[in-house]
N, C-alpha and C positions, 0 to 999 in steps of 0.2 A: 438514478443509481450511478453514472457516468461523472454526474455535477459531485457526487458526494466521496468518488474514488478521485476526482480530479482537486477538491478542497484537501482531501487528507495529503496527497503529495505533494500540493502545494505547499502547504503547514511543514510538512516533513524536510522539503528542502531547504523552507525560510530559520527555522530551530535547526537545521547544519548548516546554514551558511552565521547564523548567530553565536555560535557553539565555534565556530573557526575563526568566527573576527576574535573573541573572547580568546580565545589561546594565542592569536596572532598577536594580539594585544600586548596579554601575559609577557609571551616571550618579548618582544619588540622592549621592553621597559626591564628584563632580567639582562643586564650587561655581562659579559663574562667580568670575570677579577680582574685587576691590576695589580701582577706582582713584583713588589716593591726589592729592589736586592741589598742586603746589608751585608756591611763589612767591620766590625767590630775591633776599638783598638782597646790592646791589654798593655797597660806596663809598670812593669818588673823592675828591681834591681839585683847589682851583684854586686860583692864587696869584699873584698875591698879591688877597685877599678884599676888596677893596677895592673898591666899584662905579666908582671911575674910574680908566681906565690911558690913558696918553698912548702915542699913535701911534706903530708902531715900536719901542714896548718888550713885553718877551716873560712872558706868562702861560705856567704850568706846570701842565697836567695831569700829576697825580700818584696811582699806587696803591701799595700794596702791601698784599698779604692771603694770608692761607695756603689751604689745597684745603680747607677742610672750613669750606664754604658756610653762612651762616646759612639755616634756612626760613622765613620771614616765618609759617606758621600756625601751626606747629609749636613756632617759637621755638629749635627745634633745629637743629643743625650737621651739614650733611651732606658726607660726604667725597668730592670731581669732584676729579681729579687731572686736570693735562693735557687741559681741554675747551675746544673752540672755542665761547665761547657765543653767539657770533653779534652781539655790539654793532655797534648802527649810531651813529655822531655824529650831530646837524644842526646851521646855524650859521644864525641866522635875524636880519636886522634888522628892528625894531619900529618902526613909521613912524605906526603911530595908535592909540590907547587905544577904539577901537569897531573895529575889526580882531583874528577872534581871531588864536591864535597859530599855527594850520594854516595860516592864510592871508596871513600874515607872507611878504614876500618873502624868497628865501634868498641866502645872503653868503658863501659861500665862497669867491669869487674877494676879498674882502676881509682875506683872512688869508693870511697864508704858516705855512711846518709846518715845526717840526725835530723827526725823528723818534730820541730817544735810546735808549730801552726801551721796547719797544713800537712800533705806529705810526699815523695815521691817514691809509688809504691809499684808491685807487678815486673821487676825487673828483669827485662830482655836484655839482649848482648850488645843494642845500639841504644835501646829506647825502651821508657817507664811511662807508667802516666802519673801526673805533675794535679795533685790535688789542692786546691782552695777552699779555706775554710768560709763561713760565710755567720755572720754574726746578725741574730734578727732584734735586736736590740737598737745596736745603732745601723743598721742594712749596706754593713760595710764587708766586701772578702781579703783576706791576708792569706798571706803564706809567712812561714820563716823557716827555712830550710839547710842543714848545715849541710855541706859536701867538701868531703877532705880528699886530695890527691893523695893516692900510696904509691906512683909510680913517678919518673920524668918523664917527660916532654913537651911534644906544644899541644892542646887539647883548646876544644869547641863543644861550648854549648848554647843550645838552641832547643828551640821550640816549635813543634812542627800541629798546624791544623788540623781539625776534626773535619772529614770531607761530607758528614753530612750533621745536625743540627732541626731537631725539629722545633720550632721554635709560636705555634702557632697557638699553646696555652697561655705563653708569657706574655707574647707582643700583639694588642691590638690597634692597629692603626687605622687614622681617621677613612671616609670615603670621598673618596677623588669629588671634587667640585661639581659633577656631572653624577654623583649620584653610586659609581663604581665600587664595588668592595675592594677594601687595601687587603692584600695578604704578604707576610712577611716571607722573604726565602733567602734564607741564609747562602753567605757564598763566600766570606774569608775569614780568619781574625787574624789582625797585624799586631805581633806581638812588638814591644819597644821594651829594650835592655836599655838601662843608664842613659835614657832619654838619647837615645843613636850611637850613645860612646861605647864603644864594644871591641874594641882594639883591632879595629877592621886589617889597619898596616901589616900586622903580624897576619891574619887571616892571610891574604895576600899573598904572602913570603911561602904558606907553606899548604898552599889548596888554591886551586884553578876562582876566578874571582867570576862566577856564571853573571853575576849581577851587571858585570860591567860589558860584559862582552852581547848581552841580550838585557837591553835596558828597558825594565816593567818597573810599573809599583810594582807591583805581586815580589817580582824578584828583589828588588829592592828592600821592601820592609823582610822577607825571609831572612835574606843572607848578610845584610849590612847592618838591618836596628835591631834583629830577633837571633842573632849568633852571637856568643860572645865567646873568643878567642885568649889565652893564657901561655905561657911557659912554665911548666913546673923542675923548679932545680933541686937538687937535692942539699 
């Protein structure tokens, strides 16, 4: 009786210690993720590039670009077909060079909008949000956006990020060499005006330059490739 309770606990301990290498196992080969960070460039034009436009005549924001997204770290193209990426416009006038540019008053009501392709819609007192069309024919997105000043002065516009981006339907990236799952995690999009031409000099003149005084990418592509700056006369 002694031999046949001492066989069953034996049995019992060897199927939990089989039962524990097996999960040990399991886990030991379940890696956590490796999350991959993307930084996404857009770019825009404005037109006509000229830092002065006369009152009541119409600047043209313009896109056009295909689905297979540059990545800023990477250097490589990755394919978003059909994504809301969440752009917001703002439209700010620059009223003093010791004033930064957060705290720039905003001018929205100083602009009227034709919305061709694309649109800029939701109109707050600083900031809209900045819609792209997306064409599934040829998996190209545009905008064509008209924006007429009704007032003077010197005015900026820019483009401000979406801070979060969930992007794990769109993007699957391959698994780390070792077997790791990639997961995507969104973390900028660098927008680019006129390929950097953005009439920075006039920025300058009449809004604190944060860029220069605290030198980032981040800051950099915000305030110097993703602002564009004008005079409007009457």
């Amino acid at each position: 009786m002694v031999g046949r309770k001492l066989f069953k606990a034996q049995s019992f301990i060897s199927f939990a210690l089989l039962l524990f290498g097996l999960i040990a196992s399991k886990c030991e080969k379940e890696e956590p993720p490796f999350f991959q960070e993307l930084i996404f460039v857009l770019n825009l034009e404005i037109n006509p590039k000229d830092s002065i436009v006369v009152k009541d005549d119409t600047l043209w924001i313009t896109a056009e670009f295909n689905d297979s997204i540059l990545e800023y770290n990477s250097n490589k193209h990755l394919k978003i077909p059909d994504f809301d990426f969440l752009n917001t416009i703002g439209f700010f006038k620059l009223i003093g060079n010791q004033i930064t540019f957060s705290n720039q008053p905003g001018a929205i009501e100083s602009f009227q909008f034709i919305n061709t392709i694309g649109s800029i819609s939701n109109l707050r007192d600083t900031f809209a949000d900045f819609n792209l069309t997306y064409d599934n024919n040829n998996g190209n997105y545009s905008c064509k956006i008209g924006v007429i000043p009704k007032t003077e002065g010197v005015f900026s516009i820019n483009f401000l990020r979406p801070r979060e981006l969930d992007l794990s339907e769109v993007i699957k990236l391959p698994d780390t060499p070792e077997g790791r799952k990639v997961l995507p995690f969104y973390r900028n999009i660098y927008y680019v005006i006129n390929g950097g031409q953005t009439n920075f000099d006039l920025y300058k003149k009449h809004c604190i330059a944060s860029s220069e005084r605290l030198v980032t990418t981040d800051n950099i592509y915000y305030e110097q490739k993703g602002t564009f700056t004008f005079r409007v006369i009457d």
